[in-house]
C-alpha positions as YAML, in Angstrom:
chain: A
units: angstrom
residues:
- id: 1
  name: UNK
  ca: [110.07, 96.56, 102.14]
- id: 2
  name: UNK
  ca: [108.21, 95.53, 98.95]
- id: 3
  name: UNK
  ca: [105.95, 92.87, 100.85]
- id: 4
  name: UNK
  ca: [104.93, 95.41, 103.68]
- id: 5
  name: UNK
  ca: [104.36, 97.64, 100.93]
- id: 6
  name: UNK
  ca: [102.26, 95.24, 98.87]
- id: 7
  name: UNK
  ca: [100.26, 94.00, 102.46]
- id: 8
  name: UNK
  ca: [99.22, 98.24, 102.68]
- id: 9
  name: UNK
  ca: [98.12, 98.19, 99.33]
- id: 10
  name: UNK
  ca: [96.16, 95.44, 99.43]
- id: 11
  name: UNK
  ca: [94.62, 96.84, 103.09]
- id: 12
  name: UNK
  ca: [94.28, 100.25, 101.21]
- id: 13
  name: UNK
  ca: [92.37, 99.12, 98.50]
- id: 14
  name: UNK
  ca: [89.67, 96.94, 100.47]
- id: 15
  name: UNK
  ca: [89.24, 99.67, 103.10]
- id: 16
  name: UNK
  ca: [88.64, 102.38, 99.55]
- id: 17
  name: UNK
  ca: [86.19, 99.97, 98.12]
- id: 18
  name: UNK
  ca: [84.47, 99.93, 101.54]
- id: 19
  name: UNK
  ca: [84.44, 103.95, 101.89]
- id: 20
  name: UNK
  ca: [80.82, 105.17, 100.59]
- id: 21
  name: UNK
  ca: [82.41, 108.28, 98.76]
- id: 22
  name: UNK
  ca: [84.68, 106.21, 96.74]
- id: 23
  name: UNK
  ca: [81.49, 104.13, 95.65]
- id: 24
  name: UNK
  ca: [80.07, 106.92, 94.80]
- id: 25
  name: UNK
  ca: [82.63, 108.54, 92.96]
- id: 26
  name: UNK
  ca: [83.21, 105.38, 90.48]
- id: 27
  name: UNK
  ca: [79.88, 104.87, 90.25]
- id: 28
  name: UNK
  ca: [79.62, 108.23, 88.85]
- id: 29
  name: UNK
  ca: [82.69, 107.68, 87.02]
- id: 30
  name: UNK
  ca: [81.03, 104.29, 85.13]
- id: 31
  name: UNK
  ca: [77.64, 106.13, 84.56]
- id: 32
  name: UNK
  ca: [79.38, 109.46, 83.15]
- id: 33
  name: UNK
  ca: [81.26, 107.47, 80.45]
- id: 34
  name: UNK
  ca: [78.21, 104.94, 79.73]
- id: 35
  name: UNK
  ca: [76.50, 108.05, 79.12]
- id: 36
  name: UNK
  ca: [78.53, 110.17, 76.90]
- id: 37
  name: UNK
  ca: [79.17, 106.46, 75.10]
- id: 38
  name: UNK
  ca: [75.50, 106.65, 74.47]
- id: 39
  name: UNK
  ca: [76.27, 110.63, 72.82]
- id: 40
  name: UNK
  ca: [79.22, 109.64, 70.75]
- id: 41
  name: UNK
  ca: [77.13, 106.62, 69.78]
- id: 42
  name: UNK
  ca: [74.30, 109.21, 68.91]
- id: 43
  name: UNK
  ca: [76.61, 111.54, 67.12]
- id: 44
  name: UNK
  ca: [77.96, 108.47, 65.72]
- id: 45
  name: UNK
  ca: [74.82, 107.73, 63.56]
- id: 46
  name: UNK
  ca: [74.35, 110.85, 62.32]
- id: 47
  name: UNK
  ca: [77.55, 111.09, 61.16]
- id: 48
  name: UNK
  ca: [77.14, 107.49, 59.26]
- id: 49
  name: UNK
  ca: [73.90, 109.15, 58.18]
- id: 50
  name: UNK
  ca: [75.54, 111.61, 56.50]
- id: 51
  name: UNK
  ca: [77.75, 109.77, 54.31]
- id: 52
  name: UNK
  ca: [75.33, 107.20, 53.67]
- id: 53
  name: UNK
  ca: [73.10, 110.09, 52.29]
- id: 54
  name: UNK
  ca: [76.84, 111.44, 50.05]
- id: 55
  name: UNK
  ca: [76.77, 107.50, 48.79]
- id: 56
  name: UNK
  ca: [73.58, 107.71, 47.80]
- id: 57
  name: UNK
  ca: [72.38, 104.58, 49.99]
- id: 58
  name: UNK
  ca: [70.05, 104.20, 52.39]
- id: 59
  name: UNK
  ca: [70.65, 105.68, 56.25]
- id: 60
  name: UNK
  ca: [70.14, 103.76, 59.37]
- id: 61
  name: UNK
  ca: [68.74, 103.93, 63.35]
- id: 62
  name: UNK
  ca: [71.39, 101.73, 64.71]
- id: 63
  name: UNK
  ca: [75.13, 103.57, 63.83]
- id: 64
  name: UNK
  ca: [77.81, 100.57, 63.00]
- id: 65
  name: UNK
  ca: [76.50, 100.11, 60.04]
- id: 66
  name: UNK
  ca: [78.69, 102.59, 57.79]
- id: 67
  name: UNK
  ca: [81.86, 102.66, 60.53]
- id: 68
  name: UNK
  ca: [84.11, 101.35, 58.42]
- id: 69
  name: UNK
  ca: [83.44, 104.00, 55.30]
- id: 70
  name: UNK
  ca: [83.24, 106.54, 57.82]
- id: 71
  name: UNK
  ca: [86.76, 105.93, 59.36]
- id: 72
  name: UNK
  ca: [87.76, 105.82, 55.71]
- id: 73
  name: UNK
  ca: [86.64, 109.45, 54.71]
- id: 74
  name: UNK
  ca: [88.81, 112.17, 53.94]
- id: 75
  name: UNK
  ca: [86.33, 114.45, 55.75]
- id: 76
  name: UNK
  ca: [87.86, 112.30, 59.06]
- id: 77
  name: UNK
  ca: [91.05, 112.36, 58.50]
- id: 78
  name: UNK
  ca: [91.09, 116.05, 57.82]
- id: 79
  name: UNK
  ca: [89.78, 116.48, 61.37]
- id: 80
  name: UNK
  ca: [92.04, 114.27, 63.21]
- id: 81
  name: UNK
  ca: [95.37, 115.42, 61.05]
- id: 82
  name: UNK
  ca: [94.12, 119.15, 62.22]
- id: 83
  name: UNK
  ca: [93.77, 117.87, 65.73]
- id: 84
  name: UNK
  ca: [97.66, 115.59, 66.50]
- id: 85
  name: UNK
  ca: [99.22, 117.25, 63.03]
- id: 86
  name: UNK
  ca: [101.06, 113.86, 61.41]
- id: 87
  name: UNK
  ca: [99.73, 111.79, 58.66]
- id: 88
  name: UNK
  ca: [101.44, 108.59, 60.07]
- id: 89
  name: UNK
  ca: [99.65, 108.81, 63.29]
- id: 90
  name: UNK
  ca: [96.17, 109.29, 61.83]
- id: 91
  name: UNK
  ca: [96.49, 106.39, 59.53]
- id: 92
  name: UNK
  ca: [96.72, 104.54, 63.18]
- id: 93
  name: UNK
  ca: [94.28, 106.57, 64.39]
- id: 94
  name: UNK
  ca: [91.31, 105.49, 62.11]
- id: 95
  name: UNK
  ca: [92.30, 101.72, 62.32]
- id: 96
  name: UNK
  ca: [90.83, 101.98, 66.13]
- id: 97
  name: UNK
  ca: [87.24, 100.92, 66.59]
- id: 98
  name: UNK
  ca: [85.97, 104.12, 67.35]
- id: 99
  name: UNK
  ca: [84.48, 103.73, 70.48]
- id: 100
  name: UNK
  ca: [87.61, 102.60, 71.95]
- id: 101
  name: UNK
  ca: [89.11, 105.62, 70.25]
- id: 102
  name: UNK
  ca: [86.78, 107.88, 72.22]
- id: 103
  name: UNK
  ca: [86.44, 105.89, 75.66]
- id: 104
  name: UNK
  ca: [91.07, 106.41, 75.30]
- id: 105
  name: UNK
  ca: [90.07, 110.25, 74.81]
- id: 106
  name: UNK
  ca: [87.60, 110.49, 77.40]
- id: 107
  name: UNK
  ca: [89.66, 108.60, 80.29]
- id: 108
  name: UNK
  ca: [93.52, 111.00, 79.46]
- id: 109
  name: UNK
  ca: [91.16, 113.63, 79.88]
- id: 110
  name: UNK
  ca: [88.73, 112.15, 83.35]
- id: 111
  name: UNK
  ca: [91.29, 109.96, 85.29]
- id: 112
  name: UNK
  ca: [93.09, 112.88, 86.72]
- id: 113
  name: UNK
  ca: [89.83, 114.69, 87.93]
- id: 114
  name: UNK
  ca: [88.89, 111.25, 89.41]
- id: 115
  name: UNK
  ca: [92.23, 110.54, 90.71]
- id: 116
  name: UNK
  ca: [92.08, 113.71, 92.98]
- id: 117
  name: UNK
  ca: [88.35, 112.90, 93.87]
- id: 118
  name: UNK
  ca: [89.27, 109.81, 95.03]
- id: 119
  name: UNK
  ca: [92.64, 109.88, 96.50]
- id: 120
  name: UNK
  ca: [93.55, 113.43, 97.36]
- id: 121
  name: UNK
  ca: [92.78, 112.51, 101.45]
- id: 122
  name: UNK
  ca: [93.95, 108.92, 101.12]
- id: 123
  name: UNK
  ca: [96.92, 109.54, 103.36]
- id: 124
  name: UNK
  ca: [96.02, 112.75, 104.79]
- id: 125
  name: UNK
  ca: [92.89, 110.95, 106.68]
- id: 126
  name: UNK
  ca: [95.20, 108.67, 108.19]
- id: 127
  name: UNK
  ca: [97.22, 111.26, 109.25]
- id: 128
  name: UNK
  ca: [94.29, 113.12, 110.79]
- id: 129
  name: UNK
  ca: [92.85, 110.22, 112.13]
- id: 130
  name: UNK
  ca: [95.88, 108.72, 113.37]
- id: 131
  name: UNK
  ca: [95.30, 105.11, 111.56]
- id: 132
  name: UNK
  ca: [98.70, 105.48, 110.15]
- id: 133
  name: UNK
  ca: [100.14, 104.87, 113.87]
- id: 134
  name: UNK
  ca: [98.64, 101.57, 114.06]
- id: 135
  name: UNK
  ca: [100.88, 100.64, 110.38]
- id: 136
  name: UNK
  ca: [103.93, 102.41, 111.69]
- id: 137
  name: UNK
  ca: [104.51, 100.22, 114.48]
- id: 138
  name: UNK
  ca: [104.89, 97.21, 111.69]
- id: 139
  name: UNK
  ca: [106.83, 98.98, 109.23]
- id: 140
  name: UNK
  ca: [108.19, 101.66, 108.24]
- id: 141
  name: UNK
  ca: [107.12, 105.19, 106.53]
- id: 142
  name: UNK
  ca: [108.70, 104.49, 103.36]
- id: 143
  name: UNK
  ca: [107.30, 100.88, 102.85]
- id: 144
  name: UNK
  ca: [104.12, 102.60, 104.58]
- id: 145
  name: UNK
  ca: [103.87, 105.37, 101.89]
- id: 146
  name: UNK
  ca: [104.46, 103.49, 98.57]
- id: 147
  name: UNK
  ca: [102.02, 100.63, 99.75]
- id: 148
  name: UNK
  ca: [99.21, 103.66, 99.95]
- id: 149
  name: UNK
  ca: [100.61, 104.58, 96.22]
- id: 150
  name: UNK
  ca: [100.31, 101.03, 95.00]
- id: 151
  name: UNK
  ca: [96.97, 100.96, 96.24]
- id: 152
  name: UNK
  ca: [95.46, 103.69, 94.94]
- id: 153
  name: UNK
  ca: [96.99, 103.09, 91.83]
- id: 154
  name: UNK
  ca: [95.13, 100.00, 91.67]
- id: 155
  name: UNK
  ca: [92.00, 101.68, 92.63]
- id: 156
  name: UNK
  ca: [92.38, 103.92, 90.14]
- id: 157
  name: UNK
  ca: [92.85, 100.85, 87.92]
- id: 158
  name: UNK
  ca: [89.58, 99.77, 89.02]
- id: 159
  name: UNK
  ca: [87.85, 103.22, 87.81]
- id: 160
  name: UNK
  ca: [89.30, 102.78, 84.35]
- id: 161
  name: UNK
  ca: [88.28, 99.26, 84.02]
- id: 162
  name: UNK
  ca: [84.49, 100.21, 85.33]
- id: 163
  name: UNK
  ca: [84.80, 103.29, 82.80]
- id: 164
  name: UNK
  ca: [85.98, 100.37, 79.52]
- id: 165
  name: UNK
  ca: [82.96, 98.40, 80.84]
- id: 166
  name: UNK
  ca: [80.08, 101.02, 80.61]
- id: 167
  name: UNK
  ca: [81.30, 101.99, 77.13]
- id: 168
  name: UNK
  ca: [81.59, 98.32, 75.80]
- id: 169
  name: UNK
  ca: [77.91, 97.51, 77.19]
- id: 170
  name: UNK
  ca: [76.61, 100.35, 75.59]
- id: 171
  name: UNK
  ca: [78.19, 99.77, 72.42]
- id: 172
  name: UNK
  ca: [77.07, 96.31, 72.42]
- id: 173
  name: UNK
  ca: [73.52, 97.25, 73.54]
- id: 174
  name: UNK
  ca: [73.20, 100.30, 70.52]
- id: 175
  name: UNK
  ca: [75.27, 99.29, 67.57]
- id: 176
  name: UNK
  ca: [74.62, 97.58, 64.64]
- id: 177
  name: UNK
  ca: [78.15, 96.00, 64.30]
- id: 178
  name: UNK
  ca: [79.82, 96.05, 67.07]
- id: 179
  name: UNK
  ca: [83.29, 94.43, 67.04]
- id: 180
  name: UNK
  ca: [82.92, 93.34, 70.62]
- id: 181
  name: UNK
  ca: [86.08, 91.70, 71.52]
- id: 182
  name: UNK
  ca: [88.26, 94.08, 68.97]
- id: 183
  name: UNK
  ca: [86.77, 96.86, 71.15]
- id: 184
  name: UNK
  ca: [87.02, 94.97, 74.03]
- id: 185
  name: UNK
  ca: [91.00, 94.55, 73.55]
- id: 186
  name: UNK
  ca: [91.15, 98.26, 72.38]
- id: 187
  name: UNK
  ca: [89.38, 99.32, 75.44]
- id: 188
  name: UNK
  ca: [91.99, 97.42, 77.48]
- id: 189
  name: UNK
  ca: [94.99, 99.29, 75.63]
- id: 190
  name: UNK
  ca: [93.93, 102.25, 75.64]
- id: 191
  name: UNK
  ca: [92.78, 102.38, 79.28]
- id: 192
  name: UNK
  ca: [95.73, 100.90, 80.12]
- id: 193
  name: UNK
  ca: [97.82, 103.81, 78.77]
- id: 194
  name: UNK
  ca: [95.45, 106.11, 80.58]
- id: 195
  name: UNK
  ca: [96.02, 104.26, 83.62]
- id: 196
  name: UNK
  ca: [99.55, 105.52, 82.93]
- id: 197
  name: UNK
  ca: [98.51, 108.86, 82.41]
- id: 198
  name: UNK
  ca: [96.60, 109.14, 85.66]
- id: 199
  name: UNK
  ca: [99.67, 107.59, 87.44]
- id: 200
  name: UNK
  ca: [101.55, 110.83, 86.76]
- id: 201
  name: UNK
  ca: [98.76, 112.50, 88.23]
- id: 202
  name: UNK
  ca: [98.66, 110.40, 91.40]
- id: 203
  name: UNK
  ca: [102.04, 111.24, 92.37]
- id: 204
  name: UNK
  ca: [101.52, 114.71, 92.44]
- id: 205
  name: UNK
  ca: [98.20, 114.47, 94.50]
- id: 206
  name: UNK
  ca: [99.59, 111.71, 97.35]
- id: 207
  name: UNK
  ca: [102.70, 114.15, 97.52]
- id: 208
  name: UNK
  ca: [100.04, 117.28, 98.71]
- id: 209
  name: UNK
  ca: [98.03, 114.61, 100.45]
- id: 210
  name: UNK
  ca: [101.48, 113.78, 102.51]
- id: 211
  name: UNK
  ca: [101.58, 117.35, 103.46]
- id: 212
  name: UNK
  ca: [98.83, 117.74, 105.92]
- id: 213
  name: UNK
  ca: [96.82, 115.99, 108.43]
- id: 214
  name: UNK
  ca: [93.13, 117.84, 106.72]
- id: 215
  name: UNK
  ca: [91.68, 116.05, 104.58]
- id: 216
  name: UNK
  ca: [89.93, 119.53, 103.30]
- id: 217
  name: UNK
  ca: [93.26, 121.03, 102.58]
- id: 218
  name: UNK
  ca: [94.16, 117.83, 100.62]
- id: 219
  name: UNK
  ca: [91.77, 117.79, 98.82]
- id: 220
  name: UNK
  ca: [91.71, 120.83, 97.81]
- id: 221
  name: UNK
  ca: [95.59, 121.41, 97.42]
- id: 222
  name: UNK
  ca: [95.33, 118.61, 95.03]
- id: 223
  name: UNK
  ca: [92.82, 120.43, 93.02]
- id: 224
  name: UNK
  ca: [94.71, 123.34, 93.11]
- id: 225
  name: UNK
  ca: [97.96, 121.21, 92.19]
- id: 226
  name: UNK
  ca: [95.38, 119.71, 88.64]
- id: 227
  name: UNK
  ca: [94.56, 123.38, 88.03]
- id: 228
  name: UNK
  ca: [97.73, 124.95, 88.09]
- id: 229
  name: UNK
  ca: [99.71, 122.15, 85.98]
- id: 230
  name: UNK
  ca: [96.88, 122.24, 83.04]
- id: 231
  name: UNK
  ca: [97.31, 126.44, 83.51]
- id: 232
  name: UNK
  ca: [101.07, 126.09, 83.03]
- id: 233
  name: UNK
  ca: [101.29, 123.93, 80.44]
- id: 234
  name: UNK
  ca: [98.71, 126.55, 78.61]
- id: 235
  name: UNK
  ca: [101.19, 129.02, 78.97]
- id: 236
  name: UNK
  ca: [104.31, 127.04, 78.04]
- id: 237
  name: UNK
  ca: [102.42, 126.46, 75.07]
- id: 238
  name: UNK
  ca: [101.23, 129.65, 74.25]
- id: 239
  name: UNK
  ca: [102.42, 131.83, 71.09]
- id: 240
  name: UNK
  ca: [104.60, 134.32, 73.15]
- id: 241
  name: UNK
  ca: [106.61, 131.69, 75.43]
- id: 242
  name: UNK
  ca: [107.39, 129.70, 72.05]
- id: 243
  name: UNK
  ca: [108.48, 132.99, 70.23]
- id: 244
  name: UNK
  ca: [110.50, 134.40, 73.20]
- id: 245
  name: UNK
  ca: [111.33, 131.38, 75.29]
- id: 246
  name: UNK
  ca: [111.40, 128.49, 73.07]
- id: 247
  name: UNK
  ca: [113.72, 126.68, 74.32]
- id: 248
  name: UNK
  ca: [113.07, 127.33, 78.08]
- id: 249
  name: UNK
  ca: [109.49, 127.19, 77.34]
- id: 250
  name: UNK
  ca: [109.59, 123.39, 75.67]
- id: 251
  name: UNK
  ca: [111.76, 122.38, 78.31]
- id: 252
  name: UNK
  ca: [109.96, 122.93, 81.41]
- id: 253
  name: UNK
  ca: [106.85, 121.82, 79.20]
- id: 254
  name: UNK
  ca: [108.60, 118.51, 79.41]
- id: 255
  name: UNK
  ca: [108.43, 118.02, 83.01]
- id: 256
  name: UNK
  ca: [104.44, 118.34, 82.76]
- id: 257
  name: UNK
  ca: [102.15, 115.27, 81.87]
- id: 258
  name: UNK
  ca: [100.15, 116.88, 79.20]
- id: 259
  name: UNK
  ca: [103.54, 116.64, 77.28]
- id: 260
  name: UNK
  ca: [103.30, 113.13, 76.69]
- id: 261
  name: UNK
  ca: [99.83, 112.50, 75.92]
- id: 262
  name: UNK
  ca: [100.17, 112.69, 72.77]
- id: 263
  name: UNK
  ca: [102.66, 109.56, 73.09]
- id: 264
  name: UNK
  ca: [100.19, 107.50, 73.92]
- id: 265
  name: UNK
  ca: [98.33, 107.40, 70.98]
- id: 266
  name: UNK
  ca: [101.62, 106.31, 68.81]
- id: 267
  name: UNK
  ca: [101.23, 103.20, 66.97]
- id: 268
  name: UNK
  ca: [104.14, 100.95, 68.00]
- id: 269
  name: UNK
  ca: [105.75, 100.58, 71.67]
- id: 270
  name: UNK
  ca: [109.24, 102.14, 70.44]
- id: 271
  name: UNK
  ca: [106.93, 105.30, 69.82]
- id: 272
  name: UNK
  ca: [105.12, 105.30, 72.98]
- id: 273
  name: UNK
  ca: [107.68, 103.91, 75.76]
- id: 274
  name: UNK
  ca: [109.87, 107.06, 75.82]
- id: 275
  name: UNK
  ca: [106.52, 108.84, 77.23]
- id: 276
  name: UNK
  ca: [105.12, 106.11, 78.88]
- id: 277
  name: UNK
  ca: [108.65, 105.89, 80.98]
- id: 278
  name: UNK
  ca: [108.41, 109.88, 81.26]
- id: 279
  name: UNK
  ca: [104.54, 110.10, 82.95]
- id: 280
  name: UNK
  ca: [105.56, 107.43, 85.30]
- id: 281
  name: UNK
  ca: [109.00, 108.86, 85.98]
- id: 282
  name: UNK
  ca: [106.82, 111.71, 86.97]
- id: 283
  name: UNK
  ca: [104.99, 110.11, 89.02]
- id: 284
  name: UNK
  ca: [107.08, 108.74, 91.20]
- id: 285
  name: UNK
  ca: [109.63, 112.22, 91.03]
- id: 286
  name: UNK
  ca: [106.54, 114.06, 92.49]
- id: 287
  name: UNK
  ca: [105.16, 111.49, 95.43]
- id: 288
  name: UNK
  ca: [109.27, 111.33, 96.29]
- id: 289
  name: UNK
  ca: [108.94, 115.40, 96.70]
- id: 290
  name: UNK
  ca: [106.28, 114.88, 99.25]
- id: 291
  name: UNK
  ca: [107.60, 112.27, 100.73]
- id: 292
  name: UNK
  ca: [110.49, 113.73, 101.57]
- id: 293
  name: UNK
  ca: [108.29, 116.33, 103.99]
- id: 294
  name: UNK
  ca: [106.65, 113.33, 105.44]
- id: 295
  name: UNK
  ca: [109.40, 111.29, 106.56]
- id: 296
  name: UNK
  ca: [110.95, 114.58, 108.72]
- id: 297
  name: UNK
  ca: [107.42, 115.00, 110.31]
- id: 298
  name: UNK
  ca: [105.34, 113.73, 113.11]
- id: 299
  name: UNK
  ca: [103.15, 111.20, 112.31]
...
């Protein structure tokens, strides 16, 4: 099973990198976070600017200059305590080079949108087309299936990467002192993770996609399916479930990705792994769901 499943992976991601819309889509993806790199290098300055000007020294074009006093300030801190509410994780927090900081911010928050862009038909089209017939005769639905998951979870590898790549050129090209391979490794970990992130996502989206032979519906169910999670968690999360339903409320909350993104961001592995285990758990719990439709239905 896992070599059939590892030959439709590997035929599932060539045949992606050949389709026009999934060009498109990552190079969209790569431009969208080279550009707001280029903004967060922007605001950036200014913000180096400004406590160069509290320091009394001089200010600067080129941000980098001041990152290191910057990361330092209280005025920083404050902000990211308010934002993920414990010290300990903050004092990790500011010993990221920030652009990696932002690129792992950007990509939680992207990689799902992208993952639906690009894979919400990748098994409904060969449904509709009737491609999948042609694999079916060589193997079976399961091995089948989890190849097409493998596959677009290394596409959706290959998005991440391309995203890490725009945002260390243009730090590279616009700072004043850039850490490139510190960044560089940063940008590696922290797209990793979000790689992880997005993985929980791509379960969900190749369990609609197994649903229907449209590639329309697909599409758009797993839109739907992106939509409605990110609603639900808003209201598992909201004032009046935790006063009336706490326990119900942080439970189901749980079963959502947005639970453990927060996770991610912990300092050492021991932190991290239970959600890292949890997203991908999820993952694979939701493509199963939708797999168990496919395997009762005509091909």
């Amino acid at each position: 099973m896992l070599r059939d499943s590892l030959v439709v992976a590997a035929f599932d991601l060539f045949e992606s990198l050949r389709s026009r819309k999934v060009i498109v889509l990552l190079t969209l993806y790569l431009a969208g976070a080279s550009a707001a790199a280029g903004l967060f290098v922007t605001l950036l300055r200014e913000l180096e600017n400004t406590v160069a000007r509290s320091l009394a020294v001089g200010t600067t074009d080129r941000p980098g200059v001041m990152t290191e006093e910057l990361m330092r300030s209280e005025q920083l801190r404050d902000v990211l305590h308010g934002l993920v509410g414990d010290a300990s994780l903050v004092d990790a927090l500011i010993s990221v080079p920030p652009l990696a900081l932002f690129y792992g911010w950007l990509a939680l928050t992207a990689v799902p949108i992208l993952v639906v862009l690009t894979s919400g038909d990748a098994i409904a089209g060969d449904l509709g087309s009737g491609a999948c017939r042609f694999a079916l005769f060589r193997t079976d639905r399961l091995s089948w299936a989890v190849g097409k998951l493998l596959g677009q979870a290394t596409l959706m590898g290959v998005g991440v990467l391309a995203g890490a790549f725009g945002v260390w050129v243009v730090g590279f090209g616009f700072m004043a002192r850039f850490e490139a391979l510190d960044t560089a490794w940063w940008l590696l970990r922290l797209g990793g993770r979000a790689w992880i992130h997005g993985f929980a996502w791509l379960g969900g989206v190749l369990a609609v996609s197994q649903l229907t032979r449209s590639t329309t519906r697909a599409t758009g169910g797993a839109l739907f399916l992106l939509i409605a999670v990110g609603t639900t968690g808003l209201v598992l999360q909201s004032p009046w479930a935790v006063e009336y339903a706490p326990v119900l409320s942080e439970t189901l909350f749980q079963l959502l990705p947005r639970a453990h993104r927060l996770d991610l961001w912990r300092p050492t592995l021991a932190e991290r792994l239970p959600g890292m285990v949890m997203l991908l758990a999820l993952g694979v719990s939701w493509f199963a769901l939708g797999h168990i439709r496919f395997a009762r239905r005509d091909a």
